[in-house]
N, C-alpha and C positions, 0 to 999 in steps of 0.2 A: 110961452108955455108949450107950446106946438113943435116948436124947434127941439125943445130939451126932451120932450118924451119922443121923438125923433129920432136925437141922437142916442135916446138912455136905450129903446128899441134893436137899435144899430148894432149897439156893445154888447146887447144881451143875444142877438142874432150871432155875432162874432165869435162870442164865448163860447156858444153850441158847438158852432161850426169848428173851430180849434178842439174841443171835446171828443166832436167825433173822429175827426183827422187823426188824431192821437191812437183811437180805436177802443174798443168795449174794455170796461172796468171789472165787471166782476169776474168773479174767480171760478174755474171747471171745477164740477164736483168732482171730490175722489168717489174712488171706487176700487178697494183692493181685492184682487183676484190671484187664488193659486189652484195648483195643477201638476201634475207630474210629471217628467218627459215621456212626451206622447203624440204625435203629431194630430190626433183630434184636435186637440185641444191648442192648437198654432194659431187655428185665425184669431184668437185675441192680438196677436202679433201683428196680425193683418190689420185687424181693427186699429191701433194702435200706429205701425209705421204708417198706414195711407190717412191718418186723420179721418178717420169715416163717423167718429164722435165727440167733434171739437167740443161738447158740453161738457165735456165728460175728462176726469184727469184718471185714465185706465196706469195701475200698477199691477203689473205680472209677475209673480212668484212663483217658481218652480219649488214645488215643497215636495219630495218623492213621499214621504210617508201620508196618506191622506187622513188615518187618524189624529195626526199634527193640526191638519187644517181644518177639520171638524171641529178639534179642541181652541183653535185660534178664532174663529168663528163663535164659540162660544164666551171664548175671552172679552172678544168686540175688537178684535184685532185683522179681521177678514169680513169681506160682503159678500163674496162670490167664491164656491169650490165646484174645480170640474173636475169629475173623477168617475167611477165606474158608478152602473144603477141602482146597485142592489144595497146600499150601506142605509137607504133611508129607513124599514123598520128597525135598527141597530140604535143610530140615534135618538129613533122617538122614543123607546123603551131606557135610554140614559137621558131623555130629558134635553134632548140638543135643540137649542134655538134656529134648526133651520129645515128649507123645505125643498124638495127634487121638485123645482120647476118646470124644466124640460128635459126628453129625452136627447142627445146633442147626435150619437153615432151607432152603427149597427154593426157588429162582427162579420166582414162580408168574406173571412175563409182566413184572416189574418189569426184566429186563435186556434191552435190547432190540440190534441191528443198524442205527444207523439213517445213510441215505445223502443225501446233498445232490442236487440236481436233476442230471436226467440219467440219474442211477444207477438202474436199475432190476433189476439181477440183478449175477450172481456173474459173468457174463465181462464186464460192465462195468466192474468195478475192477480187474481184471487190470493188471499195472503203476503202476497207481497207490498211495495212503499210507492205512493206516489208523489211528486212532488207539485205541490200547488199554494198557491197562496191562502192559508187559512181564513176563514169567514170572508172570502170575496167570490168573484162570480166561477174564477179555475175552480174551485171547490165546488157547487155547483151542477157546475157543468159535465165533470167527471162524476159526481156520484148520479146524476138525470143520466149519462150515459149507461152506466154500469146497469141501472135499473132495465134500461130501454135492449137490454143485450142481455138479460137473465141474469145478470148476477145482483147482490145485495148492497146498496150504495156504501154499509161498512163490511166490505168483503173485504178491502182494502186496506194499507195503514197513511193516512195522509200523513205527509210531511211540510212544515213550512217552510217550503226553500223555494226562491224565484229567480228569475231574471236569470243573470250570470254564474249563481249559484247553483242553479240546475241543471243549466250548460254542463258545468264541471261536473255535477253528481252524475249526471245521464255518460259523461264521456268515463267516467272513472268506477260505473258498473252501482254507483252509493244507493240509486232507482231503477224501479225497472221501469218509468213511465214518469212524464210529467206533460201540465199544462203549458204551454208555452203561446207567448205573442210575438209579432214579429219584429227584429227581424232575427227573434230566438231559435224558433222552430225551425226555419230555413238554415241556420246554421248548423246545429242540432244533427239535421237530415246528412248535413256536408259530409261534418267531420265524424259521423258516427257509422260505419259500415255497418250492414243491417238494419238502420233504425228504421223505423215504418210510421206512417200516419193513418192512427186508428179511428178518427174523429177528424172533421173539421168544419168550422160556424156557416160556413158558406151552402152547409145541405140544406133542404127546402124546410125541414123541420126547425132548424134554430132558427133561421130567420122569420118565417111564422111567427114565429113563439119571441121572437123577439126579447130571447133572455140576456144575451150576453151584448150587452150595450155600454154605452157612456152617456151619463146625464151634466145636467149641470144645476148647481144646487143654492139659495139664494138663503140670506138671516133673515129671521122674522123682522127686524127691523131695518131694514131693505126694503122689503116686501111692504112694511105695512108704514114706517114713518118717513121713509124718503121715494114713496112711490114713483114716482115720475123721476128720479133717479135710476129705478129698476128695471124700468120700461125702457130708458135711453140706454141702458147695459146692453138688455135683452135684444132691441133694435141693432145693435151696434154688433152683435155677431150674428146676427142674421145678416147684413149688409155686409159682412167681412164673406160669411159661409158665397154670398151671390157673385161679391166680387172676383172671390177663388175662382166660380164655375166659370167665370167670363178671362179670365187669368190665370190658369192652374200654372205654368212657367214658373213665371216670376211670385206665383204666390207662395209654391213650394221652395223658393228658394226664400224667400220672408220665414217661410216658419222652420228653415233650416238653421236660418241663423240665429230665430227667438230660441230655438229648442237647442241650438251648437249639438246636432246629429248632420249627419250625411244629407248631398238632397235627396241620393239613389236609396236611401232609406225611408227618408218620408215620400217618396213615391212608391215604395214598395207598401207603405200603407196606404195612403190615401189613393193613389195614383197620378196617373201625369195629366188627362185628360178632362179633369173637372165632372164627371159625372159619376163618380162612387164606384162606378162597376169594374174598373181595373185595374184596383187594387185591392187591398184586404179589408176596409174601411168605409160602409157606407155614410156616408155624412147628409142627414136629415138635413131639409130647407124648412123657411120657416111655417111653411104650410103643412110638408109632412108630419113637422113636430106639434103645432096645434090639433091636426086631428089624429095622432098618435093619444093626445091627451084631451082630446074630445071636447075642443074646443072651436075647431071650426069643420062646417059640412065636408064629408068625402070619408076614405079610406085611404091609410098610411100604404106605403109600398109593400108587396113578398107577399100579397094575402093576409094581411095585418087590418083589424078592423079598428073602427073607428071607439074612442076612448080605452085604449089595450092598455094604457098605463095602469088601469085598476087591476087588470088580470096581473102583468108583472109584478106590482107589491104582493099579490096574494100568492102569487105560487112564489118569489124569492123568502116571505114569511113564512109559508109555512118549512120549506129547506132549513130556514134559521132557527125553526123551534125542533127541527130533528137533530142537528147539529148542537142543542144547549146554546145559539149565541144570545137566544131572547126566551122569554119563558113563554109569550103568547102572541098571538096575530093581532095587530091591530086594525082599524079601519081605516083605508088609504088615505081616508081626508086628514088624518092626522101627520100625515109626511108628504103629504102629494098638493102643491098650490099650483091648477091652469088658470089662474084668476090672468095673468099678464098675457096669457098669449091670447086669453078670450079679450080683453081690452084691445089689445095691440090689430087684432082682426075687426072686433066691431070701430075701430079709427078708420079701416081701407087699407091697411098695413097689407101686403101680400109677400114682404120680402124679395 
């Protein structure tokens, strides 16, 4: 009897041991993520080529329109949208099942104001067009401008035209001014004799104020029924964002290739040196982003105080109720979840 539970021992030791040789059976959570072409929003790439979240089965979707991915998010066809700050009172006032979890990046001089000849201040465009992206942060930004320079933020006539379309209006006389990101503006400047730069994020006041950013935004059911899936997301570019600072080289050329842009252009945003400051793009760590959202001791970088994510819903809200996009303000907790970054801090998490 000794012998056969012996040998029956053996076989069951055996069996393990071929089991694990084989290597681990279950399956990486998905987790589908989209985004715009935008070099903030690359180290998913990063995450993704270096394996930095074998838990995790990361899908990256470049969706350019982000009311798309709002709406696919609601679908249940999306877990994660990276895109600019200010869309969360928009959402909560339609009912969208999702919430800005972190702040991701900071406008560090990459978005600029720029005017066609002639235009040299803010009562120069008074009645005239400008061109920005309607209900996002260009829009905004240009009417906090106008204000902060005497004129009326509808002095103006906004137009929805971006990107490459503004290019073209701005070269063809269609604006006298538009919001541009890079590497728009910089172009912009090239090919347009006289154009001038009336504005730009990199002055001590936007960063302060910390309006013109990029978040990144999770589903309530993310958030609340696959939590420790959300945690391993949220972990997973924070570990992308450290490994850039320790590799900006080879990490700009990763998210050159996830984004299929130039590298001399995602270096013209983020920069070559891994530390935010030489380029247009500063890219929150995961520390700044926790006490951006007052979730762990300290103060965020620029003079930024600690929990500022409540001040940016309130002042993007009430822009949103001058502009007709929402009828009222709500209260931040209804579009604002730091529940993960405060967990991922109280674990010893420091990114």
């Amino acid at each position: 009897m000794t012998n056969k539970l012996l040998k029956s021992a053996s076989r069951c030791i055996a069996a393990i041991a071929l089991a694990g040789a084989a290597g681990p059976t279950w399956a990486a959570e998905s987790v589908k993520i989209a985004g715009f072409t935008w070099p903030g929003y690359g180290f998913w790439h990063i995450a993704i080529e270096k394996g930095l979240a074998p838990e995790l089965d990361i899908d990256y979707q470049t969706i350019e329109d982000p009311y798309e991915s709002f709406n696919l998010v609601a679908a249940g066809q999306l877990d994660v949208v990276s895109s600019t700050a200010e869309f969360t009172p928009v959402g909560v006032e339609r009912g969208l099942p999702v919430k800005l979890v972190a702040f991701g990046n900071l406008s560090y001089g990459t978005d600029k104001i720029v005017a066609g000849p002639g235009i040299e201040n803010a009562a120069d465009l008074a009645g005239k067009e400008v061109a920005v992206l309607e209900g996002g942060l260009a829009q905004i930004y240009v009417a906090m401008w106008l204000e902060q320079n005497g004129q009326p933020y509808d002095s103006v006539t906004y137009r929805n035209i971006i990107a490459d379309d503004a290019f073209a209006a701005m070269i063809g006389g269609g604006v006298a001014a538009s919001e541009f990101w890079e590497p728009y503006g910089t172009n912009t400047l090239k090919a347009l004799e006289g154009a001038s730069v009336l504005a730009q994020s990199k002055d001590p006041y936007w960063l302060q104020s910390g309006v013109i950013a990029d978040g990144h935004y999770m589903s309530d059911s993310l958030i609340n029924d696959r939590r420790d899936v959300a945690l391993l997301t949220m972990k997973a570019m924070y570990d992308a964002i450290a490994w850039w600072k320790q590799n900006p080289d080879e990490g700009n050329r990763i998210i050159a290739g996830g984004m299929s842009m130039s590298v001399a252009d995602v270096e013209l945003v983020i920069g070559k040196d891994g530390t935010g400051l030489d380029g247009g793009l500063y890219v929150y760590d995961f520390m700044e982003a926790a006490q951006f959202c007052g979730s762990a001791p300290g103060n965020p970088p620029f003079d930024q105080k600690n929990g500022q994510i409540n001040d940016h819903w309130n002042l993007v809200s009430d822009w949103w109720v001058k502009f007709n996009l929402i009828e009222a303000a709500a209260p931040p907790e209804t579009g604002i979840d730091c529940s993960l970054h405060k967990e991922l801090y109280d674990s010893g998490y420091r990114g």
